[in-house]
VOKELUM-494515 format. One line per field, with one value per residue (C-alpha): residue number from 1; x, y, z. Coordinates in steps of 0.2 Angstrom, whole numbers, plus 5000, padded with zeros to 4 digits. Layout:
// VOKELUM-494515
num <- [NUM,...];
xx <- [X,...];
yy <- [Y,...];
zz <- [Z,...];
***
This chain:
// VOKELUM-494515
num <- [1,2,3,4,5,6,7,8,9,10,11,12,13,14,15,16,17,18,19,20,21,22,23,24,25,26,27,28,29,30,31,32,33,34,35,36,37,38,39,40,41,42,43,44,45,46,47,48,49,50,51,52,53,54,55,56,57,58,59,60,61,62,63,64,65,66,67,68,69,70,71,72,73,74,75,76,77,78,79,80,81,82,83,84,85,86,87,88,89,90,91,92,93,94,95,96,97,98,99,100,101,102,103,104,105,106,107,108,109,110,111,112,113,114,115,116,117,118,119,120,121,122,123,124,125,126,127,128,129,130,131,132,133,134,135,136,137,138,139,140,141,142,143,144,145,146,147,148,149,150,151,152,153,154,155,156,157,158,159,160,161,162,163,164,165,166,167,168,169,170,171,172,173,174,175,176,177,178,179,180,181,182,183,184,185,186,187,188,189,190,191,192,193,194,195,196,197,198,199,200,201,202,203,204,205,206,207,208,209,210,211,212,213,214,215,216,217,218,219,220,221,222,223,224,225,226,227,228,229,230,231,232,233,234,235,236,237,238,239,240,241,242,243,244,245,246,247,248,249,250,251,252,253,254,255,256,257,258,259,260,261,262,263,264,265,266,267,268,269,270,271,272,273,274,275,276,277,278,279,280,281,282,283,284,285,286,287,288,289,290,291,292,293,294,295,296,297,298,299,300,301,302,303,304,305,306,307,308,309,310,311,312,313,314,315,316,317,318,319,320,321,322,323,324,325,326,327,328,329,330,331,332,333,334,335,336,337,338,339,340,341,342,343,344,345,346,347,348,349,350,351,352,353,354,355,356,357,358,359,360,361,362,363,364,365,366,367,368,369,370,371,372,373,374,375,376,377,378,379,380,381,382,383,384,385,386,387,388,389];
xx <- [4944,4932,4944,4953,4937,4933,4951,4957,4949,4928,4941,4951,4940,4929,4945,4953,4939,4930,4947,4946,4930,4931,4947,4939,4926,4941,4947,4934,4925,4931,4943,4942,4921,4927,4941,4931,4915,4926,4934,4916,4908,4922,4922,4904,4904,4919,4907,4891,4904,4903,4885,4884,4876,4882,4895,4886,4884,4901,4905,4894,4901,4918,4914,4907,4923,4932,4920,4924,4942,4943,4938,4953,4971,4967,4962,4974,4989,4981,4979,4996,5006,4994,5000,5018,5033,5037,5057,5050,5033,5041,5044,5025,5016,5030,5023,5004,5009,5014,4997,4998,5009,5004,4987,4991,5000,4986,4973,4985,4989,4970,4962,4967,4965,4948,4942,4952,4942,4926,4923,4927,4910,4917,4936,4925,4915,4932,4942,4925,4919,4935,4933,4917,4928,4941,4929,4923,4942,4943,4927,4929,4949,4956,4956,4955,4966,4956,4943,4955,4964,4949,4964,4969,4952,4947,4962,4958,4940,4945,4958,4948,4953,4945,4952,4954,4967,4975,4980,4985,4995,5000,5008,5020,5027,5038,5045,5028,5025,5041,5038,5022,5025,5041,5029,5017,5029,5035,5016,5016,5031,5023,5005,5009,5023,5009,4995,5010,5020,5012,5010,5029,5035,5020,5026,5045,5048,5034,5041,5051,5038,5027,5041,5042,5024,5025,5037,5025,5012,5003,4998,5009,4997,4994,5014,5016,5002,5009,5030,5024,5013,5025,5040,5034,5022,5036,5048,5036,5032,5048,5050,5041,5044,5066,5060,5053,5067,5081,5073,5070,5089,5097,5085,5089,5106,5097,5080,5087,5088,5067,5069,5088,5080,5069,5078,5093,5080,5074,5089,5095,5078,5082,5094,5089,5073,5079,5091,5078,5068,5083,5092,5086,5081,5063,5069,5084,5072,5061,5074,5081,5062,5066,5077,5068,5054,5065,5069,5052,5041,5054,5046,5032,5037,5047,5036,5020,5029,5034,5018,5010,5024,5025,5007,5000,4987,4972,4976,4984,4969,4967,4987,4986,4971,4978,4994,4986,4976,4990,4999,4985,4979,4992,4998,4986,4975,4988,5001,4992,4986,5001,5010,4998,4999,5017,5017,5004,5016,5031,5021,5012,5018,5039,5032,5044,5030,5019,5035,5048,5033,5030,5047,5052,5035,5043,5059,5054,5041,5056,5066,5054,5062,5076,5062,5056,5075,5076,5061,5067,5083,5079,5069,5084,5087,5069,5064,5072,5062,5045,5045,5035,5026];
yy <- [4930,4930,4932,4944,4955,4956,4959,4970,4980,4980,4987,4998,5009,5014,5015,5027,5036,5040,5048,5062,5070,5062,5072,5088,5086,5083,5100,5108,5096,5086,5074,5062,5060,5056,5042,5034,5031,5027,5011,5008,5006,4996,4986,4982,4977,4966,4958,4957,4947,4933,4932,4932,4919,4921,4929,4946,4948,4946,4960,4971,4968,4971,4986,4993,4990,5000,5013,5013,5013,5029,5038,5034,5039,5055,5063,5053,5058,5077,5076,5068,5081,5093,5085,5082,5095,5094,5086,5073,5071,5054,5045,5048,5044,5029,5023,5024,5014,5000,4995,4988,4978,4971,4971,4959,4948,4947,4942,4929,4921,4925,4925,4906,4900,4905,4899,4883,4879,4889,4893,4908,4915,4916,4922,4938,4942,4941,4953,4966,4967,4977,4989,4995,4997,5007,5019,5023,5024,5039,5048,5052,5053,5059,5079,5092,5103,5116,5117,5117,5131,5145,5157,5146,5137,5155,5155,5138,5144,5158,5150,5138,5129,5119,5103,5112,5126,5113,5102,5121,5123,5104,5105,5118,5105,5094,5084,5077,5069,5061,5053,5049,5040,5033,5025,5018,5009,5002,4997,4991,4976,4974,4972,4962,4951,4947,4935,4924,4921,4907,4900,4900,4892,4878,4877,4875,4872,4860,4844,4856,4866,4850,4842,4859,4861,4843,4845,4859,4849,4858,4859,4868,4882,4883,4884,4896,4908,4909,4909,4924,4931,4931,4936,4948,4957,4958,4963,4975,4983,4986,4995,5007,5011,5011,5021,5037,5035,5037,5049,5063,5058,5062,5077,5087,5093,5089,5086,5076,5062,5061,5053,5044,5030,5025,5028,5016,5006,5004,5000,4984,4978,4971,4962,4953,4949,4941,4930,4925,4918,4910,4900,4881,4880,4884,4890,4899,4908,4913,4921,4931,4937,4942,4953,4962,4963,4975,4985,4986,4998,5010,5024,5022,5037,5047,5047,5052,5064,5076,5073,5082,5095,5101,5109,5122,5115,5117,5108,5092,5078,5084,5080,5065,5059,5062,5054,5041,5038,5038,5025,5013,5015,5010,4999,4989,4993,4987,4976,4959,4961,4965,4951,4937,4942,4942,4922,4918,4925,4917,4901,4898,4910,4905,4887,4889,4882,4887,4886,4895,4908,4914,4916,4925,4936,4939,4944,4955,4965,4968,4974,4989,4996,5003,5015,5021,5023,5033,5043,5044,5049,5062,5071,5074,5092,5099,5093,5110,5121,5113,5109,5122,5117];
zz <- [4936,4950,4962,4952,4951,4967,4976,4961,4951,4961,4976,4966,4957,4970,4981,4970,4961,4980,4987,4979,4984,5003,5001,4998,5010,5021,5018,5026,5039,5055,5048,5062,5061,5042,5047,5059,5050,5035,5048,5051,5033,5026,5043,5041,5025,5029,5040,5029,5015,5028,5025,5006,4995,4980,4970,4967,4983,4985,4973,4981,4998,4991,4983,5002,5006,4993,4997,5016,5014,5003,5016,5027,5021,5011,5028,5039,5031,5033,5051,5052,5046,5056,5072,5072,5065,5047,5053,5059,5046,5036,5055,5058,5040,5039,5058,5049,5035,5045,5046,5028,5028,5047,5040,5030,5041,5051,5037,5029,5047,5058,5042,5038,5056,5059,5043,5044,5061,5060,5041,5029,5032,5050,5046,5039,5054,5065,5053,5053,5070,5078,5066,5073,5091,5081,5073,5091,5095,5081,5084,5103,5105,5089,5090,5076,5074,5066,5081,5093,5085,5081,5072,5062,5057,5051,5039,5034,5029,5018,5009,5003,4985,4973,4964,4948,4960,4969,4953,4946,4959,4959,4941,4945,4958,4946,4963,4966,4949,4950,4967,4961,4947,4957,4969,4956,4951,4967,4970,4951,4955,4974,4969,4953,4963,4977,4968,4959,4974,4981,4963,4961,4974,4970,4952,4955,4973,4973,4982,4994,4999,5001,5013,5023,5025,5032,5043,5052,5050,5036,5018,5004,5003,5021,5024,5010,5017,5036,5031,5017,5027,5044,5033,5021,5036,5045,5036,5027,5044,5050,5032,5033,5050,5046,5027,5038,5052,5038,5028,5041,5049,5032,5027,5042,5031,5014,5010,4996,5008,5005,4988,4989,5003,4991,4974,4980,4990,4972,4964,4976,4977,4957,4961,4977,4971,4954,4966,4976,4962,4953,4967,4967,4985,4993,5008,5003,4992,5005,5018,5002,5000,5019,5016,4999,5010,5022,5006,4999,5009,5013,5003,5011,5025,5011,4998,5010,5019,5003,4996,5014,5010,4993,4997,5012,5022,5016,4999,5008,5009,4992,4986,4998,4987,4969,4976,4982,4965,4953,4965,4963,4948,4942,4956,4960,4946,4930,4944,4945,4928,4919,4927,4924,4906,4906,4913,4902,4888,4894,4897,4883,4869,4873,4878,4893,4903,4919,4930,4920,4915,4932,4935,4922,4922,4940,4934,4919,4931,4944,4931,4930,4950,4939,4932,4950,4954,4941,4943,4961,4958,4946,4960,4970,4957,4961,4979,4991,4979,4980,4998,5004,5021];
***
């Protein structure tokens, strides 16, 4: 539950809560100074968790970290669609949401390296300290729009809105509640999925998994961290990327196109991932996890880009915010939760035992993609008329 605490929910409700009102600060000061000393808190207190000493420390450490990070995407996603033309909007937020999934590659493979051979106190100083270059990176290079435009900053000052306006005007805008709750869920299965992985393939593929990691020369856990990390990063990247590319090829004749990539992305995801969680090899398992992974971000670019375009300008840190909080509320916030009950159900309460209770709590939760394909689907009759910007 320790664990739990500090990688869910200590993260999760700063990160969420904190989004909103760097989001409106966003709206009216230089988003860039906001990004890059966002990079620079959450880096730093990356850093300072290598030199905790005991497990409050921890959580408070974790929580800077939270903290830090809401101040990166709501204005991010702003200044994107700032920068590029709306046709080619879900390309470019897809290309920034790359950095999750390749996040994570990097902290399950570098992560484990450096604190195989030097400590974890160390693997936490080597995943801070770049961060402190980066936040130079943003404060001198990246440009705002709104200085360099004086006409346009003007505009920008007098059509100034307040929460309560853009949640007004928000509400009116049945495509973006659709594609919100559509994403949740999406971050529902990934982030529930994610802490029972591993635990799966120990539980039934034990003495496969074992045998593979011998042959590399590694442990079960150390195997299992770098194939998922190396499969799922990867195949998470290139995701998102394909997600944006798709979506603004097809919405150039229908803007539909935004919400079918990821409502039939959705759809065969079930599927796939039940099969890779029922075949009786460990290694057959993980190339089918391959190519759920290549399915699994692609609303990333769709899903980001109608939320930048259901709203004018000034009201999109705000939306990118409240998007941003309903996916991971209930994402990350209820995800790892609700599947860890689920096994324990399964487990204890069918007496299927551990094994078969993480597979079918894996199963069950999977099922719920037939929810956000709906959800996503549905969007299709109300998307041309709330596109606005």
């Amino acid at each position: 539950w320790q664990l739990g605490l500090m990688s869910g929910l200590a993260f999760a409700i700063f990160y969420t809560v904190l989004g909103i009102p760097i989001a409106r600060l966003a709206e009216r000061k230089n988003r860039p100074i906001i990004i890059g000393t966002a990079v620079a808190v959450w880096s730093g207190f990356t850093a300072l968790s290598g030199m905790a000493n005991n497990f409050a420390q921890l959580v408070l450490f974790r929580i800077g970290v939270g903290v830090g990070e809401a101040g990166c995407t709501p204005p991010a996603h702003s200044l994107i669609a700032d920068y590029v033309p709306k046709e080619k909007r879900a390309s470019a937020l897809a290309f920034y949401s790359m950095g999750t999934p390749l996040g994570g590659l990097l902290g399950l493979v570098m992560g484990g390296l450096v604190a195989d051979a030097y400590g974890w106190r160390a693997a936490f100083l080597v995943a801070g300290a770049p961060g402190i270059l980066f936040a130079l990176l943003c404060w001198f290079t990246l440009k705002e729009p709104r200085k360099l435009m004086a006409q346009h900053s003007a505009a920008i000052q007098s059509t100034q809105v307040t929460f309560g306006e853009t949640l007004k005007y928000l509400a009116k805008k049945k495509t973006f509640w659709l594609i919100a709750l559509g994403a949740a869920i999406k971050a529902f299965i990934g982030y529930g999925h994610a802490p029972f992985t591993a635990s799966f393939f120990l539980r039934v593929h034990g003495e496969e998994v074992k045998a593979l990691a011998e042959s590399f020369g590694l442990q079960s856990i150390g195997f299992l961290g770098l194939a998922l990390g190396l499969m799922g990063g990867t195949a998470g990247a290139i995701s998102a990327y394909l997600g944006g590319q798709i979506a603004d090829k097809y919405a150039k004749s229908d803007l539909r196109g935004y919400v079918v990539v990821p409502a039939f992305a959705s759809l065969l995801a079930v599927p796939v991932y039940i099969l890779a969680v029922s075949v009786p090899s460990a290694s057959v398992a993980l190339w089918i996890l391959v190519i759920n992974g290549l399915m699994g971000s692609l609303w990333y670019g769709p899903v980001y880009a109608i939320g930048q375009s259901v709203v004018p300008p000034h009201m999109r840190a705000t939306t990118s915010a409240i998007l941003l909080f309903t996916i991971n509320l209930i994402g990350l916030g209820l995800g790892p939760l609700a599947v860890g009950i689920l096994s324990d159900v399964m487990s204890n309460g069918f007496g299927m035992g551990s094994a078969q209770g993480v597979r079918w709590a894996l199963m069950i939760s999977t099922c719920f993609g037939f929810v956000a394909f709906a959800l996503f689907w549905i969007a299709r009759k109300t998307i041309r008329e709330d596109m606005v910007s």
